[in-house]
N, C-alpha and C positions, 0 to 999 in steps of 0.2 A: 212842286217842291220835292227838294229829293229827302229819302228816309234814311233812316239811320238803323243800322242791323246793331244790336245791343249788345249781339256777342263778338261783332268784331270790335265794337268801338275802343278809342284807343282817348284817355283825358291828356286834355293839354294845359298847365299851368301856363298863362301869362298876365303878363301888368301891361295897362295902356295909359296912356297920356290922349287924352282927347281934347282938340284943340276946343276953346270957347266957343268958335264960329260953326261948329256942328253941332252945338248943344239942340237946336231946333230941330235937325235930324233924327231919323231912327237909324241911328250907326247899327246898335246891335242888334236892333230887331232884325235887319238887314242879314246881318251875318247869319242869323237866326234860321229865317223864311228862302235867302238864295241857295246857302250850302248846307242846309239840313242838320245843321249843329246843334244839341243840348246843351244851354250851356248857363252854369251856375254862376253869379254873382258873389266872391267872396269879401270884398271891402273894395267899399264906394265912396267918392267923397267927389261931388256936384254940387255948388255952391247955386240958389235960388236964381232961376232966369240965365242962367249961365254966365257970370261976370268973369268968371276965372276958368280954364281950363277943369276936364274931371279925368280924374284919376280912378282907373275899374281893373281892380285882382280878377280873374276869371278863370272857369277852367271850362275850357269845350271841350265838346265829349261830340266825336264822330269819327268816320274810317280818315286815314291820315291825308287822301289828297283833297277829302272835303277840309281839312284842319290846315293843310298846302293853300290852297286855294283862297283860303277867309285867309290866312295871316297877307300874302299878296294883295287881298283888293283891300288890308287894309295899308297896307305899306303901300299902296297908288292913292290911296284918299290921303297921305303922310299922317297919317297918326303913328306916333309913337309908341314902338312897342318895345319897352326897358327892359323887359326879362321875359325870359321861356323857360320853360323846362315841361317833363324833367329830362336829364339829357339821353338816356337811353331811347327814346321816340327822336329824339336830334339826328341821333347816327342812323334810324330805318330809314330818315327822309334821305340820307347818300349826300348832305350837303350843300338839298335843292336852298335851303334858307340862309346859304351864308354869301353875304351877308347880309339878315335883316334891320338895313340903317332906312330910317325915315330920310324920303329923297328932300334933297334942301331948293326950295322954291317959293320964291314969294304967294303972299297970300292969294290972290286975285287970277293962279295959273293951278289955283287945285279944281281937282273936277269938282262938277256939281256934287251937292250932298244925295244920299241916297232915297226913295222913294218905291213903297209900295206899290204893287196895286191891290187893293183890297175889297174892292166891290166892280159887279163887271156895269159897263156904261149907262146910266140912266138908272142903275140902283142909287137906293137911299142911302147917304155914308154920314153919318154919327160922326162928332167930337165930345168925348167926354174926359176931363181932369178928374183925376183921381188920386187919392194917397193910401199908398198901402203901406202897415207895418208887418214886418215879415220877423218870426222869432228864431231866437240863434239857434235852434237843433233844426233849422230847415235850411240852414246858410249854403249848404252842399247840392242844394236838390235846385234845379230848374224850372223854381215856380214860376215868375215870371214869364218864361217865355214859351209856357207851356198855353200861353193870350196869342204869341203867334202861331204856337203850331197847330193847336188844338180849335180853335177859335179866328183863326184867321184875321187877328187884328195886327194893326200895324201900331207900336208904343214906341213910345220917346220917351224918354228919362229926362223929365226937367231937373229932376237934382235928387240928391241919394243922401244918404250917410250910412252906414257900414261900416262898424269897427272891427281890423281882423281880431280876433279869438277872442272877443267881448259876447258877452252875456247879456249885452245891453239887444234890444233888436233892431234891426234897420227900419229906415223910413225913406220910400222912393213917393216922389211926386211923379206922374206921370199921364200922360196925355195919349188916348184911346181912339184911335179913328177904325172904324167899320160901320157894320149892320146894326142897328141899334140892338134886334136879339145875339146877333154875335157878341157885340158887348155887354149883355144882362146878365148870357150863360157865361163869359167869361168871367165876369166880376161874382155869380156864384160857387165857380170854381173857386174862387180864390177861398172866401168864406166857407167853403167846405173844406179848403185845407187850416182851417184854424187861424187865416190873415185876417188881420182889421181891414176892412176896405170903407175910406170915407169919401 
């Protein structure tokens, strides 16, 4: 997994459209664990079991061709990516992203959805559901996927809600596969930052 040096990191605002058919996927865990990106969650809106497309504000935080990189493999998985910024980080990339249009292809000729690996062969691998409520002064901070980096698990977002600049706090359902201790210490990571975990 590659790191992320803190003082070069450069945050990337963007908006995704993800299609229903990856809701079983770990889309961002993925982007998470391959290109070493922090990256915060700021309005979600993932309807239970995935019947409708999800919609995720986000802002990655990594060096700009780890940020190159995740926006490409998501633009080859065709999720839609409706906004970027902010534009100052547009002009360092020289251009590489223009333009980033989701490529138009029937459903049935996208690659396969994305996959971990999260325990090595003949280890024990856990599933566990879970719902976390996360409170709006942590909306910027990369709790979440602090499960895949710190913890090694690989999470799937069955469905979110996230109001941007709401006071209200978010609620992610989500689905945990690892080490069963990999997921203990991670779910009391959570609980030590002051998240509900049910």
């Amino acid at each position: 997994m590659a790191t992320l040096d803190r003082h070069d990191a450069v945050p990337v605002w963007c908006r995704l459209r993800i299609p229903h058919s990856y809701t079983p996927s770990p889309v961002l865990s993925t982007l998470a664990s391959r290109y070493g990106l922090d990256i915060s969650i700021t309005t979600a809106h993932l309807g239970f079991h995935g019947l409708e497309d999800g919609w995720f504000d986000l802002v990655l935080s990594g060096q700009p061709h780890q940020i190159l990189a995740s926006l490409r493999y998501l633009q080859h998985l065709q999720i839609e990516i409706t906004q970027l910024g902010p534009k100052p980080l547009l002009a360092r990339f020289g251009g590489l992203l223009d333009p980033l249009i989701p490529m138009e292809s029937p459903l049935s000729s996208r690659p396969e959805p994305p996959t971990l690996a999260i325990a090595a062969p003949g280890a024990t691998v856990q599933t566990r559901e879970v719902e976390v409520t996360i409170p709006p002064e942590l909306r910027y901070q990369p709790v979440l996927f602090r499960l895949v980096h710190h913890h090694w698990l690989e999470m799937t977002i069955v469905s979110a809600r996230l109001e941007s600049d709401s006071l209200c706090p978010g609620r992610f359902e989500l689905i945990l596969n690892g080490s069963p201790s990999s997921i203990e210490c991670g779910l009391a990571t959570l609980r030590q930052q002051a998240l509900v975990v049910v």
